[in-house]
C-alpha atoms as one frame of an Amber mdcrd trajectory, in Angstrom:
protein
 208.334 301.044 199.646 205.715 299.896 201.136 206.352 296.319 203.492 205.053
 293.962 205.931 207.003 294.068 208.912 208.175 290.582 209.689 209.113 291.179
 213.205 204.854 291.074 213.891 203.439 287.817 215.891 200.899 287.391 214.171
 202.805 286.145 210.646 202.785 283.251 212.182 199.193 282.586 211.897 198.892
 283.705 207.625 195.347 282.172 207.638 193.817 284.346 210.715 195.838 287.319
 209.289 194.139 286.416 205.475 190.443 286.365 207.394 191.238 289.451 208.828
 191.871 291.433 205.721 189.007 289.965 203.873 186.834 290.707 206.817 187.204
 294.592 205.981 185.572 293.670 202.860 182.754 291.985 203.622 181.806 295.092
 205.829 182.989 297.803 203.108 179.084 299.065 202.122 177.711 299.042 205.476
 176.408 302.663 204.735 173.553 301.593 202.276 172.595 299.587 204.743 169.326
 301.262 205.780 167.985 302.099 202.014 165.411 298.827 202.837 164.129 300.805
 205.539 163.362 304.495 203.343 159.343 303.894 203.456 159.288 303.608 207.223
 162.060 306.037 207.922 159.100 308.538 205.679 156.210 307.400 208.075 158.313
 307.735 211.343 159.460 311.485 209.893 156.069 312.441 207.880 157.333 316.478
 207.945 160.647 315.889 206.679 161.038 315.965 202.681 161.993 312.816 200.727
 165.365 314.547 199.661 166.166 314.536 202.954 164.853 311.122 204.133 167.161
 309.519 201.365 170.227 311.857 202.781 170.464 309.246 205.423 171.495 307.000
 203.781 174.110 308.576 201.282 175.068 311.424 203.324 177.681 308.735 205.382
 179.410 308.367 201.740 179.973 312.681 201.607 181.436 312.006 205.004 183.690
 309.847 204.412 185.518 311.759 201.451 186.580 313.772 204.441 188.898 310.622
 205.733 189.251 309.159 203.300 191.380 312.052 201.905 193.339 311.952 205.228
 193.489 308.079 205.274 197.329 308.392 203.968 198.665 310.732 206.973 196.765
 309.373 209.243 197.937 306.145 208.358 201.626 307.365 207.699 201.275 308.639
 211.506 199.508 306.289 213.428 199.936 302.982 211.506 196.907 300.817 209.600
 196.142 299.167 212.603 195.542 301.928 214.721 193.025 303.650 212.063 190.993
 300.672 210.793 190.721 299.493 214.334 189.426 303.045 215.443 187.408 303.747
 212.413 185.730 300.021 212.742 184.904 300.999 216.739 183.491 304.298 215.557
 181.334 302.992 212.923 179.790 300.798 215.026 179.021 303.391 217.722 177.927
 305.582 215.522 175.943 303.232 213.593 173.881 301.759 216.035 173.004 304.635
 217.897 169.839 305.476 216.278 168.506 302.601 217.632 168.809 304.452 220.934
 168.080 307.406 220.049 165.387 308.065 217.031 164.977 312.222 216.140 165.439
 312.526 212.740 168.670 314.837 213.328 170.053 312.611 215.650 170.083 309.795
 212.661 171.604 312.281 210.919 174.629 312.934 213.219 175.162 309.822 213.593
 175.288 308.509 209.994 177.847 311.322 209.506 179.804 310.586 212.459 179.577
 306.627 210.455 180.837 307.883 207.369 184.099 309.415 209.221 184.588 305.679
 210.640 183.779 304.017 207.087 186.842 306.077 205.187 188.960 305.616 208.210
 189.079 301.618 207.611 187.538 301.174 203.879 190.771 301.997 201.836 192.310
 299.354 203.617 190.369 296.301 202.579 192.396 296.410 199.149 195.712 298.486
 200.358 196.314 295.501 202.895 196.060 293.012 200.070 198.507 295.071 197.973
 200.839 295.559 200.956 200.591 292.106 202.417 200.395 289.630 199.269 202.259
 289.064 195.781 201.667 287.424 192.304 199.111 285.445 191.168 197.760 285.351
 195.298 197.539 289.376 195.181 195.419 289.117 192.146 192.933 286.395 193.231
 192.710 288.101 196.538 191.860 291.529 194.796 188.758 289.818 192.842 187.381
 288.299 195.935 187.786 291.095 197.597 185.436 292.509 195.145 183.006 289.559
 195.391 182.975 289.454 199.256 182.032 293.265 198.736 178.847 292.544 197.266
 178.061 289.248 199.515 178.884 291.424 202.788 175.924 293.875 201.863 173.912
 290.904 200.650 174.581 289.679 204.149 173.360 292.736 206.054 170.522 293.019
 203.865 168.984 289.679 204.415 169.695 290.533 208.100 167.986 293.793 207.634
 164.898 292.350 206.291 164.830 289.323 209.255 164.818 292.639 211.926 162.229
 294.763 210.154 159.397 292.540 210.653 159.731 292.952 214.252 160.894 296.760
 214.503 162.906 298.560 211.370 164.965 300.368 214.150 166.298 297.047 214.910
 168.062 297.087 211.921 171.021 299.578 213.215 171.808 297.096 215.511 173.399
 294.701 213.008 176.570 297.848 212.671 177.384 296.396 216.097 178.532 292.987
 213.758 181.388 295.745 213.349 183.119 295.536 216.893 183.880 291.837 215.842
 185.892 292.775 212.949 187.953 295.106 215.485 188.242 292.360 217.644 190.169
 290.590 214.260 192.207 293.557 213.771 193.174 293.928 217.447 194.493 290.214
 217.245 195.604 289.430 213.968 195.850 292.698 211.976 199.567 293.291 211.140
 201.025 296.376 211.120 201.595 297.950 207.399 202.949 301.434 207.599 204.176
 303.679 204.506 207.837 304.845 204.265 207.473 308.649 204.756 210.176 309.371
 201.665 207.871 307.071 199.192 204.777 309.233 200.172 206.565 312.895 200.037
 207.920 311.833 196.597 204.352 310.897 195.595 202.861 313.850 196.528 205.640
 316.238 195.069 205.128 314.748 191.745 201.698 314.399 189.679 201.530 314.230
 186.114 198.203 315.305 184.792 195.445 313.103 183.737 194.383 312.902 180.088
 191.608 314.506 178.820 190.141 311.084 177.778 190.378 309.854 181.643 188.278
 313.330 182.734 185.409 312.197 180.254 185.409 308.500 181.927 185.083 310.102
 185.178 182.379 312.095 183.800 180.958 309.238 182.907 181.426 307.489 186.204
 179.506 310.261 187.770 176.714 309.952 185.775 177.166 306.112 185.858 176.399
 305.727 189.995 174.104 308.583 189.785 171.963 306.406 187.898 171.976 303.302
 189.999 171.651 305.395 192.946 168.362 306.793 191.927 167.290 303.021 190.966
 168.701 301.552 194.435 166.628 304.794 196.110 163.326 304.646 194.582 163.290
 301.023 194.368 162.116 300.721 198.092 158.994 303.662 197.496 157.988 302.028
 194.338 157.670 298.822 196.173 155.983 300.666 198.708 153.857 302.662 196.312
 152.381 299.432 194.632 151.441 297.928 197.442 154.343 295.171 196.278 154.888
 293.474 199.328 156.222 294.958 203.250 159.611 295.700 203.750 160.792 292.575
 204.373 160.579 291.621 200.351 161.993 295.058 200.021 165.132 294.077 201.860
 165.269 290.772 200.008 165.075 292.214 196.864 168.270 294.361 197.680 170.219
 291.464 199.148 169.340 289.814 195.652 170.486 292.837 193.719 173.452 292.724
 195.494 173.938 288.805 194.764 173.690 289.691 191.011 176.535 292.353 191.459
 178.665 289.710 192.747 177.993 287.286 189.725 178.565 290.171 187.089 182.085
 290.921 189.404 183.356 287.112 189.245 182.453 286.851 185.224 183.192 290.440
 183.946 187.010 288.817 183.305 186.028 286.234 180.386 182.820 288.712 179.669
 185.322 291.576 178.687 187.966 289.326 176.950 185.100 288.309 174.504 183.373
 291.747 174.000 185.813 294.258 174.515 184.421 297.661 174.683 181.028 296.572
 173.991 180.683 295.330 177.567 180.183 298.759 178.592 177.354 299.304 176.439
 176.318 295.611 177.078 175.824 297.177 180.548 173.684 300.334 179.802 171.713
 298.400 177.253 171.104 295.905 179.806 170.386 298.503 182.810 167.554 300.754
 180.038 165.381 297.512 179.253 165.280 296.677 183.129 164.507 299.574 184.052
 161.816 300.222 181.917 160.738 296.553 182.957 160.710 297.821 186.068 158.240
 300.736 185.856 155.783 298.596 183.618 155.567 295.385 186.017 152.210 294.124
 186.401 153.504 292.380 189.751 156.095 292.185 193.020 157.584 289.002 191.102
 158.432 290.436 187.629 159.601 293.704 189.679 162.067 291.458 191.798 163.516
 290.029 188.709 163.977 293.541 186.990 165.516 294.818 189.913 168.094 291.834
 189.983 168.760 291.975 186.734 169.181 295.303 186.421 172.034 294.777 189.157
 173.361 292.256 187.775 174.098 293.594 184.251 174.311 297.374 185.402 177.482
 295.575 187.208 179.394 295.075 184.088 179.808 299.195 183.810 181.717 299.632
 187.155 184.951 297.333 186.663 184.898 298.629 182.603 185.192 302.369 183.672
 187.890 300.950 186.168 189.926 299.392 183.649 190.189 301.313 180.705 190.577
 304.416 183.442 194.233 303.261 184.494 194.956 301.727 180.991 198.294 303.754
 179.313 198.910 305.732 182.664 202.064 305.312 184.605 202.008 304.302 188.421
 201.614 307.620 190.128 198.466 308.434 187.418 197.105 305.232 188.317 196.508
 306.324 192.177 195.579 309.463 191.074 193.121 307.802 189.025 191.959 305.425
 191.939 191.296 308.701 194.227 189.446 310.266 192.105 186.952 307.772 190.670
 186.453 306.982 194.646 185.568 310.791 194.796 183.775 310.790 191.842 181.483
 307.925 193.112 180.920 309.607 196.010 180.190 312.835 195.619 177.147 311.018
 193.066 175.478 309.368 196.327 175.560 312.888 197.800 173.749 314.866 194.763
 171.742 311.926 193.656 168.377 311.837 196.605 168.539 316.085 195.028 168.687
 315.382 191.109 166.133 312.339 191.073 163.504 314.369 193.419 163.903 317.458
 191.505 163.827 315.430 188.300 160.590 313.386 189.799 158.536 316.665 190.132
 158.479 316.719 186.255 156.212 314.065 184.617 152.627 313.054 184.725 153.476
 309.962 187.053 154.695 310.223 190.869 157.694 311.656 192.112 159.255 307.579
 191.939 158.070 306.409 188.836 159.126 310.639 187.126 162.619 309.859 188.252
 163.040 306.447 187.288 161.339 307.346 184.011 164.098 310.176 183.966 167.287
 307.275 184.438 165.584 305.007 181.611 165.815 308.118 179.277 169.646 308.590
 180.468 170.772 305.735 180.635 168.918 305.615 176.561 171.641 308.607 175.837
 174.384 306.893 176.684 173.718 303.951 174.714 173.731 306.187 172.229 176.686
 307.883 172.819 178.911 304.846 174.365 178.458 302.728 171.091 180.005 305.495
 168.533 182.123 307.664 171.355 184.166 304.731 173.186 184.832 303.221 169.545
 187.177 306.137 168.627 188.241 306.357 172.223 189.510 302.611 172.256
């Protein structure tokens, strides 16, 4: 069992501990951090393909998998504190390096190297709440944690689009707000670590998943792909247009972002009142603002497609959450958990391939092909969602 060990200092001081967790939030999506940047990250690299341009930014996810898988033994070894406090130091490090050093492979290493620091102290921001609290606390804690998700890349974003108008390699300087949350760990962070016998008996024993839980995750994948390739192309289109400079780009982000969090704090009484058509509330939602998107006559109706889109695209996320653990036991619901965190992704990975490909067939260019293509998907799956998750249900 899992427990808070009461001998540690610093349970005398609950509120700096409660800051502390919630701090690993707010800093949870620091690798999409540079996607306002894509357009000048083209111009400073003018021989390197788009494909790989847009790898920068989702390639730290793919990295991550690779701790993230290990987060358990690590942390079964050296203790939480020990591996969010390293894997906070390294993503900093890693993250702001580029700002001292700027060859395109250089970037590269170093948004890998981030990615290994992101899993190290990610899983944590909601294991530490289910560790540390109970009850009714435990549950309120677990839906800000979502909201302060969304507001901590909101954050970054408006900070991103402050730095850009004076130098867009600025903007890796703002992973160095990172070494502060250490700081909070070093101090306050108590130590949380997992009875070896209660891991060994989880790992000797997993009941397979459903069939009906392999199509949601199926679904998942396709579900981020899709707002990947919007969140991606968003920045050329903008750029494409002539909509603005990359300071409205970052904006517009940080505003998406602030629509996610308003779809997280009312998809409770949302779902209680719809039921299963919140999911295709969602896609319904995300086709018509997308299409919005690729037919706006200005910067001002774009920015309000791209929020929206956000905003009600939102809904999808905590619905494929949901009704994936519903009618599993306990050890099928963390075996559901890993696997839609894999299954999200390894869709950042494959999606700066699919939409390129996918953009080099169309009359339009290579942005407005691929976002063409995820209005037609996400038309499918209205399609499908509205008779197939009937039955399902």
């Amino acid at each position: 069992m899992l427990r808070r060990r009461r001998t540690n200092p610093t349970s005398k001081n609950p509120e700096l501990i409660l800051i502390t967790v919630l701090s690993l939030s707010l800093v949870s999506g620091v690798t999409s951090l540079i996607t306002g940047i894509l357009p000048q990250l083209q111009q400073a690299f003018p021989d390197v393909s788009a494909t790989l341009i847009e790898w920068l930014v989702t390639c730290a996810n793919l990295s991550a998998l690779v701790t993230l898988l290990l987060n358990a033994k690590l942390t079964q070894r050296f203790g939480n504190r020990r591996v969010i406090i390293s894997g906070l130091l390294l993503s900093a490090l890693a993250g702001s390096w580029p700002f001292f050093s700027q060859g395109f492979w250089e970037i590269m290493l170093s948004r890998i190297i981030l990615g290994f620091g992101v899993g190290l102290f990610s899983p944590h921001a909601i294991s530490l709440i289910a560790q540390l609290y109970q009850g009714d606390l435990r549950a309120r804690l677990l839906g800000y944690q979502t909201g302060l998700s969304a507001l901590g890349n909101a954050l970054f974003l408006l900070g991103a689009s402050l730095l850009v108008a004076q130098n867009w390699q600025q903007i890796f300087l703002l992973y160095l707000v990172l070494v502060i949350n250490a700081l909070l760990a070093i101090y306050w962070l108590p130590a949380v670590t997992p009875a070896a016998k209660t891991a060994t008996r989880q790992a000797t024993a997993n009941p397979p998943l459903p069939r009906s839980k392999w199509a949601l995750l199926g679904l998942t994948f396709l579900t981020y792909l899709l707002i990947w390739g919007v969140q991606l192309k968003l920045p050329t289109l903008f750029a494409d247009r002539h909509w603005g400079n990359a300071k409205l780009i970052n904006l517009t982000l940080a505003l998406m972002n602030l629509g996610g969090l308003l779809a997280g704090l009312t998809f409770g009484p949302v779902h209680r009142r719809l039921q299963r058509r919140t999911l295709t509330l969602g896609y319904v939602g995300a086709f018509l603002t997308v299409v919005g998107l690729l037919f706006a006559p200005n910067a001002s109706v774009a920015v309000i497609m791209a929020v929206g889109f956000n905003y009600i695209y939102s809904y999808t996320g905590p619905y494929l959450v949901l009704h994936g653990q519903m009618g599993l036991d306990q050890q099928q619901i963390h075996q559901m958990s890993s696997w839609l965190t894999i299954t999200t992704i390894i869709s950042a990975f494959f999606a700066p391939l699919v939409w390129n490909l996918l953009g080099q067939l169309g009359p339009g260019k290579t942005t407005e092909n691929a976002l063409a293509w995820v209005s037609g998907c996400l038309l499918i799956i209205v399609i499908g969602t509205w008779s197939t998750l009937k039955n399902t249900n």
